[in-house]
HTML snippet that shows the backbone in 3Dmol.js (N, CA, C, O; Angstrom):
<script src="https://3Dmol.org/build/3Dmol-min.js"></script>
<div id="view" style="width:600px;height:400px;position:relative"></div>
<script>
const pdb = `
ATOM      1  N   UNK A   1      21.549 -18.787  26.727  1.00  0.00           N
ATOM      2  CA  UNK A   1      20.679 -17.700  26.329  1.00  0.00           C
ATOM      3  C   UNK A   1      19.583 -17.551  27.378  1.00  0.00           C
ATOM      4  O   UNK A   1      19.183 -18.577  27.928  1.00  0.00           O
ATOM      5  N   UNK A   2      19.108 -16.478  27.676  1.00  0.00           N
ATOM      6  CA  UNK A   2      18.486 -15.905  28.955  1.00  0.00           C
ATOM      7  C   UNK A   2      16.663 -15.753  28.131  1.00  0.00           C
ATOM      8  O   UNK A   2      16.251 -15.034  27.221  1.00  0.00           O
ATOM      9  N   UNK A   3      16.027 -16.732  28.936  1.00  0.00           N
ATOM     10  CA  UNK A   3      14.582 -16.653  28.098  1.00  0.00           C
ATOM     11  C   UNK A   3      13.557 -16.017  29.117  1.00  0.00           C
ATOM     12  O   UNK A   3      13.109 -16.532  30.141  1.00  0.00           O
ATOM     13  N   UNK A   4      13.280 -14.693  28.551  1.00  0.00           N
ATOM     14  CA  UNK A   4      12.673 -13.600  29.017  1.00  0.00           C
ATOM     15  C   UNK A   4      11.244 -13.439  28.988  1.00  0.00           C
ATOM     16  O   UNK A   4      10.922 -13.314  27.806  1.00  0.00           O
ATOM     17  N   UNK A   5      10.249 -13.385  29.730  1.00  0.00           N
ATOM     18  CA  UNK A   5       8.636 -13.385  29.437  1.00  0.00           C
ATOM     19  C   UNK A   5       8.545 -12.415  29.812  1.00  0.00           C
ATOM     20  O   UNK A   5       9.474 -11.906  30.439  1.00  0.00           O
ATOM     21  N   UNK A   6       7.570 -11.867  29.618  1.00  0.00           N
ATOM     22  CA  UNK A   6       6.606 -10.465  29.743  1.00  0.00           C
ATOM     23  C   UNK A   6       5.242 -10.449  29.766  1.00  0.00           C
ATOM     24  O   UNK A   6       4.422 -10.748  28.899  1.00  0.00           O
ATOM     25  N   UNK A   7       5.101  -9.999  31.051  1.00  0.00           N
ATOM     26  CA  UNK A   7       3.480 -10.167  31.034  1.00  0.00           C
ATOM     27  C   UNK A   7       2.741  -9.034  30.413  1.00  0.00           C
ATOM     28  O   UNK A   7       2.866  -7.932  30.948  1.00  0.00           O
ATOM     29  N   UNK A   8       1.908  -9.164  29.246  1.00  0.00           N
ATOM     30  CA  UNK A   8       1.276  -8.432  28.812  1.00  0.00           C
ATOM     31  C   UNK A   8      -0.084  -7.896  29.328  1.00  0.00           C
ATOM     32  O   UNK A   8      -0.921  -8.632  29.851  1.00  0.00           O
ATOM     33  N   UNK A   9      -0.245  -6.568  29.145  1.00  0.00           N
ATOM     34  CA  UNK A   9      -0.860  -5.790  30.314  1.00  0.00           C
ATOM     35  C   UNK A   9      -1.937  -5.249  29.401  1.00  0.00           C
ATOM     36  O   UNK A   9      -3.128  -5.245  29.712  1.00  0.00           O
ATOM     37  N   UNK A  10      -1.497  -4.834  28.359  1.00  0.00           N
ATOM     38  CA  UNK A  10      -2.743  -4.464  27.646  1.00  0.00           C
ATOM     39  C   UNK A  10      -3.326  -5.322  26.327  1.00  0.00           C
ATOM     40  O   UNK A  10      -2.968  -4.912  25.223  1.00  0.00           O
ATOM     41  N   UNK A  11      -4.143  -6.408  26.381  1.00  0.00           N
ATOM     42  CA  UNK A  11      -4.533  -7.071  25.431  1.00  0.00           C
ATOM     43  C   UNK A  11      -5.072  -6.460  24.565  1.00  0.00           C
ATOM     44  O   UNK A  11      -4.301  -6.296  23.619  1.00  0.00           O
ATOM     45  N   UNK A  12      -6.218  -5.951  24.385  1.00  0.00           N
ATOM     46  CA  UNK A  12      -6.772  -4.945  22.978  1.00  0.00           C
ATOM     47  C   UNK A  12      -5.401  -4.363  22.509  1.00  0.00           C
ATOM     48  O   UNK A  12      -5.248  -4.726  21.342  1.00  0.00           O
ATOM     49  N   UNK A  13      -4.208  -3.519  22.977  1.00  0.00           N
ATOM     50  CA  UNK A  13      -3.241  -2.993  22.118  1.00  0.00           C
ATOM     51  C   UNK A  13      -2.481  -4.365  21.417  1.00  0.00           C
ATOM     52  O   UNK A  13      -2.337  -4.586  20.215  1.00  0.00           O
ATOM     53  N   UNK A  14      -2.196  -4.916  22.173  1.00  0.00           N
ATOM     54  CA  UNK A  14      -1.170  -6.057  21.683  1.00  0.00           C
ATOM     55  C   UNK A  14      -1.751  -6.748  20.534  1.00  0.00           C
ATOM     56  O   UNK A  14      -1.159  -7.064  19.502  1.00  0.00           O
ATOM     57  N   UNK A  15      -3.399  -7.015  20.933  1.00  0.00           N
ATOM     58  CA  UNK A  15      -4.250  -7.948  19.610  1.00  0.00           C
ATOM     59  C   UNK A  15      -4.322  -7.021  18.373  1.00  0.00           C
ATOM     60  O   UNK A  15      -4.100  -7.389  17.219  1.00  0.00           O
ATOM     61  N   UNK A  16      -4.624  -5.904  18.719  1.00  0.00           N
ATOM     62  CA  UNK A  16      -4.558  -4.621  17.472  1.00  0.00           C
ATOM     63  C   UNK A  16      -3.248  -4.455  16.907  1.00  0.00           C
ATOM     64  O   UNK A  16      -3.175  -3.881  15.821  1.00  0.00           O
ATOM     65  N   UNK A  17      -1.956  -4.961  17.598  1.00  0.00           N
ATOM     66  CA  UNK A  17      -0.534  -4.690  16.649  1.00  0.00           C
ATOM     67  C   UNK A  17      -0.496  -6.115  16.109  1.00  0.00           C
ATOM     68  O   UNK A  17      -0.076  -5.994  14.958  1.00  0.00           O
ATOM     69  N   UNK A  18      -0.746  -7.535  16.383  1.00  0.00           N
ATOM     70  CA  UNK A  18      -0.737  -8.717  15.758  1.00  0.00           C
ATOM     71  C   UNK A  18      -1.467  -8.667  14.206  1.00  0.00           C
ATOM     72  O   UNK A  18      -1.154  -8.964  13.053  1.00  0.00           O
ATOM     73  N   UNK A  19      -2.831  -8.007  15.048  1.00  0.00           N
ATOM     74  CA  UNK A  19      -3.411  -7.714  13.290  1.00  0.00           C
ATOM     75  C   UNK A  19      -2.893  -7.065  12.412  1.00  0.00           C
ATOM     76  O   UNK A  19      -2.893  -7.526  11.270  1.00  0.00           O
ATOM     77  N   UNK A  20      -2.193  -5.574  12.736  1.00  0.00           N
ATOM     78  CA  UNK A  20      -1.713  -4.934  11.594  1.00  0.00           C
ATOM     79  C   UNK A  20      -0.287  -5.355  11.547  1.00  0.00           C
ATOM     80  O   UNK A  20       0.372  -4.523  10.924  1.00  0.00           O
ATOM     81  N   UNK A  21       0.388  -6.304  11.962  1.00  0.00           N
ATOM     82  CA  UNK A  21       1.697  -7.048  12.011  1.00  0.00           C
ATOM     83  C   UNK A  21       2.202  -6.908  10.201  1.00  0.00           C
ATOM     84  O   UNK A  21       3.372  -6.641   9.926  1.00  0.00           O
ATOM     85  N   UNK A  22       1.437  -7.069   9.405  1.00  0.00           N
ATOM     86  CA  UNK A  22       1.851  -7.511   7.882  1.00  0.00           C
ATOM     87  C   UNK A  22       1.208  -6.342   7.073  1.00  0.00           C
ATOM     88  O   UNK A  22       1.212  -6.367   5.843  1.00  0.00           O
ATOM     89  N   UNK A  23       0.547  -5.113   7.923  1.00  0.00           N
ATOM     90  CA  UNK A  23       0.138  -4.346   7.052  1.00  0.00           C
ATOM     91  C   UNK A  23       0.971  -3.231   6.544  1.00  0.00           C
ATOM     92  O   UNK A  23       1.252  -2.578   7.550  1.00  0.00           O
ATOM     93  N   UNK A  24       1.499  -2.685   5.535  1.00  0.00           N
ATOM     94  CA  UNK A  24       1.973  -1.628   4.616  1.00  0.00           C
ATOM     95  C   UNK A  24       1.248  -0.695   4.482  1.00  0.00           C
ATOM     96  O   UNK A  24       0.036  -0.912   4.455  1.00  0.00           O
ATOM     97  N   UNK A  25       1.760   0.680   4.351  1.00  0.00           N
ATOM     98  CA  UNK A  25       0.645   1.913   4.432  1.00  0.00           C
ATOM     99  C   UNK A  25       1.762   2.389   3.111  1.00  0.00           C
ATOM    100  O   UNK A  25       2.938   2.101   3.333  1.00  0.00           O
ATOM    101  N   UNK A  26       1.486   3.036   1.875  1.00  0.00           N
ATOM    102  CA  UNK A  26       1.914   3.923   1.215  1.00  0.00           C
ATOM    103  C   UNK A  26       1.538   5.254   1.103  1.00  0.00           C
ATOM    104  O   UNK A  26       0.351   5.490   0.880  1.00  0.00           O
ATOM    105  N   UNK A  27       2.602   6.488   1.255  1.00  0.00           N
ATOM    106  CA  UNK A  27       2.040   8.135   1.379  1.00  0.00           C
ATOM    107  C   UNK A  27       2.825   8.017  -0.209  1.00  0.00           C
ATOM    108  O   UNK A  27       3.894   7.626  -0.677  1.00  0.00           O
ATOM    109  N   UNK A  28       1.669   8.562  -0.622  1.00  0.00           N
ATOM    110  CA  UNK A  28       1.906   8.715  -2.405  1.00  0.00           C
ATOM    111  C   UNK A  28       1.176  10.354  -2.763  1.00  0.00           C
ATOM    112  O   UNK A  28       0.056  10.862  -2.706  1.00  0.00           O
ATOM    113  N   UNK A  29       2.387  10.716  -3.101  1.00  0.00           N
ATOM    114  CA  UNK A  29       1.726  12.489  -3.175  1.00  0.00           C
ATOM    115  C   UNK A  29       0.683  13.173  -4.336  1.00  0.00           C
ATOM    116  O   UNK A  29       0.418  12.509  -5.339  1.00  0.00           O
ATOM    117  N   UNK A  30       0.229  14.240  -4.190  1.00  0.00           N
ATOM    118  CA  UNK A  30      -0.577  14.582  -5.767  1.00  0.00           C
ATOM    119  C   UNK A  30      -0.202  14.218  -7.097  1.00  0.00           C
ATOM    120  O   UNK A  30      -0.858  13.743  -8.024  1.00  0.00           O
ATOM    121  N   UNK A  31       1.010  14.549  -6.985  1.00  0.00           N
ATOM    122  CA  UNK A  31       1.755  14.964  -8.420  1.00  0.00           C
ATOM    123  C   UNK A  31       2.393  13.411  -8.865  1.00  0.00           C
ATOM    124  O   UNK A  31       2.708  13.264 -10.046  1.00  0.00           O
ATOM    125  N   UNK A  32       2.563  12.353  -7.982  1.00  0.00           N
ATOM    126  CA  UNK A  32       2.863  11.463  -8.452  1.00  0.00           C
ATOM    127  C   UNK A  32       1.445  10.467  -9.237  1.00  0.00           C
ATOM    128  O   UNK A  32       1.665   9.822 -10.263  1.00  0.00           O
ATOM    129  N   UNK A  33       0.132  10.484  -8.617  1.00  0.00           N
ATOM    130  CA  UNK A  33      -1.087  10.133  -8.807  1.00  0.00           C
ATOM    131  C   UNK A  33      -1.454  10.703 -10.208  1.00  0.00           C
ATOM    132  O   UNK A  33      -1.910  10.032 -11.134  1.00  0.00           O
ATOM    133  N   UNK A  34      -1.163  12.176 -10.232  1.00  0.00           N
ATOM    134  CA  UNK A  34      -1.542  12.768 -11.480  1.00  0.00           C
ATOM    135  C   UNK A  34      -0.837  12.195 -12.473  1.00  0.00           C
ATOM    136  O   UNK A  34      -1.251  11.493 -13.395  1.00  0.00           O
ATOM    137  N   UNK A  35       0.452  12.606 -12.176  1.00  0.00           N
ATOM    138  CA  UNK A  35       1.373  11.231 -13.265  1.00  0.00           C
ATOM    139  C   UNK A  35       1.203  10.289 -14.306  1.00  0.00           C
ATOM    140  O   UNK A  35       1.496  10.158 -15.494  1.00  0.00           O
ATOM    141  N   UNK A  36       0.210   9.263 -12.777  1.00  0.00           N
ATOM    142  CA  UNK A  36       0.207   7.855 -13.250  1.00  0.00           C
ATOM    143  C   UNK A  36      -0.997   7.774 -13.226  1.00  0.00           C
ATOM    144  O   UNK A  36      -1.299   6.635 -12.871  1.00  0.00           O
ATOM    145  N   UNK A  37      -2.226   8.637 -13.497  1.00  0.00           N
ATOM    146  CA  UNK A  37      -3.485   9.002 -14.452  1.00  0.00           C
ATOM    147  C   UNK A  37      -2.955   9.010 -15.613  1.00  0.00           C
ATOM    148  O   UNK A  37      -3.535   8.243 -16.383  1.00  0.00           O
ATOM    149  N   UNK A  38      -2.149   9.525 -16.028  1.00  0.00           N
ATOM    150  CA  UNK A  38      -1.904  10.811 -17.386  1.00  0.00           C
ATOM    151  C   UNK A  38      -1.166   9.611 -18.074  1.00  0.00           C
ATOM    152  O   UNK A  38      -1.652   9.533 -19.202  1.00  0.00           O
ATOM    153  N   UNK A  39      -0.377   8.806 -17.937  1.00  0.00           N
ATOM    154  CA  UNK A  39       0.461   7.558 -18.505  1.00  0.00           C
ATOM    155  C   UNK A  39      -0.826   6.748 -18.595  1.00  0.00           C
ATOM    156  O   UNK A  39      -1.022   6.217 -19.688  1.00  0.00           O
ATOM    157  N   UNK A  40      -1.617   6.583 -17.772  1.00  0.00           N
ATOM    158  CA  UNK A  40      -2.473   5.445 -17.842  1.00  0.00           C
ATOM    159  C   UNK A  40      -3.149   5.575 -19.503  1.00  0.00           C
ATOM    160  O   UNK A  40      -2.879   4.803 -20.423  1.00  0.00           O
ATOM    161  N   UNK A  41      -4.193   6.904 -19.587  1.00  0.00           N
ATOM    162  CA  UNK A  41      -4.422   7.590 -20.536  1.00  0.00           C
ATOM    163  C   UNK A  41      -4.287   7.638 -21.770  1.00  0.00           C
ATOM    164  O   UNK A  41      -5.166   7.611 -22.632  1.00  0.00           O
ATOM    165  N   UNK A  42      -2.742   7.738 -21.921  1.00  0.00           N
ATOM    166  CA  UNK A  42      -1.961   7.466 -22.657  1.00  0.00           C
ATOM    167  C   UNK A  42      -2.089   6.173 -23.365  1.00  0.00           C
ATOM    168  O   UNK A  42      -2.557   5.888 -24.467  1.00  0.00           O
ATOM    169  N   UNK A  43      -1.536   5.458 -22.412  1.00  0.00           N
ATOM    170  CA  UNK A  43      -1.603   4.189 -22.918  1.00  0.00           C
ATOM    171  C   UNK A  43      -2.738   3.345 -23.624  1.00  0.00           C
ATOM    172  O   UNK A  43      -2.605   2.295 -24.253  1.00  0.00           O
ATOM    173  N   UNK A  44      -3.951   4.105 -23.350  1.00  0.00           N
ATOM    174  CA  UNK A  44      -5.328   3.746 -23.672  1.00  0.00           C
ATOM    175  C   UNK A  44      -5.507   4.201 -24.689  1.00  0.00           C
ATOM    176  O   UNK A  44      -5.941   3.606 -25.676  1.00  0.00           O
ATOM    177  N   UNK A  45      -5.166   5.459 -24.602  1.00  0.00           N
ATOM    178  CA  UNK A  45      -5.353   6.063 -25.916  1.00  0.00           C
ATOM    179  C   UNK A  45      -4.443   5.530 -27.579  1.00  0.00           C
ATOM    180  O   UNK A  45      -4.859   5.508 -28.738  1.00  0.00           O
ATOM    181  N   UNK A  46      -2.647   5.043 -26.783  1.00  0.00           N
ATOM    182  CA  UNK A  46      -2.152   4.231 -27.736  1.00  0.00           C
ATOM    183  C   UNK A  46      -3.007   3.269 -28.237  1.00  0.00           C
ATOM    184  O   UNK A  46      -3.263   3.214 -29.439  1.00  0.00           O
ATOM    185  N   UNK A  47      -3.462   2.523 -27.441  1.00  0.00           N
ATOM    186  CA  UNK A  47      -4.200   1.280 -27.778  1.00  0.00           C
ATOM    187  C   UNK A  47      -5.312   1.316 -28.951  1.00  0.00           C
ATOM    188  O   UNK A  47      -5.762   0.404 -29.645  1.00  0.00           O
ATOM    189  N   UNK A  48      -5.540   2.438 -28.925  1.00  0.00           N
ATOM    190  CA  UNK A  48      -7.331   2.856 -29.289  1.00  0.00           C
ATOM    191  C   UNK A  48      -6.960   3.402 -30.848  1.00  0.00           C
ATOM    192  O   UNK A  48      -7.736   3.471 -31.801  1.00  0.00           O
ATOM    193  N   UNK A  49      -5.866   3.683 -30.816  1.00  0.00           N
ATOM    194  CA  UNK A  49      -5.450   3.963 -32.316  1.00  0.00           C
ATOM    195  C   UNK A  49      -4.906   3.215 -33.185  1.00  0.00           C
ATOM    196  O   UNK A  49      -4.892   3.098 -34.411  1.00  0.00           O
ATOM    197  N   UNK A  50      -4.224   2.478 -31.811  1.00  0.00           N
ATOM    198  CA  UNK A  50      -3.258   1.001 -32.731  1.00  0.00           C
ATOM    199  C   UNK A  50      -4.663   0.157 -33.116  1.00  0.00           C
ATOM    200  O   UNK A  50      -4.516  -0.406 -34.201  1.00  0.00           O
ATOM    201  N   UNK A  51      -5.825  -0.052 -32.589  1.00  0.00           N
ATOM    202  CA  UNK A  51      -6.846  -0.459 -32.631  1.00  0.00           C
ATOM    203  C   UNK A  51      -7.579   0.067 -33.780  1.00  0.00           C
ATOM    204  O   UNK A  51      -8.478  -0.633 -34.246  1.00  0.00           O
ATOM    205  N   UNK A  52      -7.315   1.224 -34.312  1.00  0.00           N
ATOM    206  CA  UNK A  52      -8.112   2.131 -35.259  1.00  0.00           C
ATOM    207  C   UNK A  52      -7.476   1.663 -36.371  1.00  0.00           C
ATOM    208  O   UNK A  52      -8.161   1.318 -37.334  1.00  0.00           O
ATOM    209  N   UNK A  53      -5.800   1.560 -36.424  1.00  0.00           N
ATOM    210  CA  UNK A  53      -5.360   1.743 -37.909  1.00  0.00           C
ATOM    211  C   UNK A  53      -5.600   0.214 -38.456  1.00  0.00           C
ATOM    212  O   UNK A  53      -5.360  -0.067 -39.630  1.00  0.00           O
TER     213      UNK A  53
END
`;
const viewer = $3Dmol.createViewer("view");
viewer.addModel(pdb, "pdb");
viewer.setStyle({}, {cartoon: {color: "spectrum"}});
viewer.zoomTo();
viewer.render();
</script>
């Protein structure tokens, strides 16, 4: 197996991709947010009655 180095040329880019190495970004649209307000809600509101009777 052929062991290959590379000299790295730009340190600030390379240290800036190590850091975000493990980071996740989610694009989550309006209508899904509104959604999962409106269930949340819900569910509170179940609670609040099961709580009442």
């Amino acid at each position: 197996m052929n062991n290959l180095h590379y000299k790295t040329n730009n340190w600030e880019q390379y240290n800036e991709a190590l850091i975000n190495c493990g980071s996740l970004t989610f694009w989550i649209d309006k209508e899904a947010t509104q959604l999962w307000s409106q269930t949340k809600r819900m569910v509170i509101m179940k609670d609040l009655v099961y709580l009442a009777t």
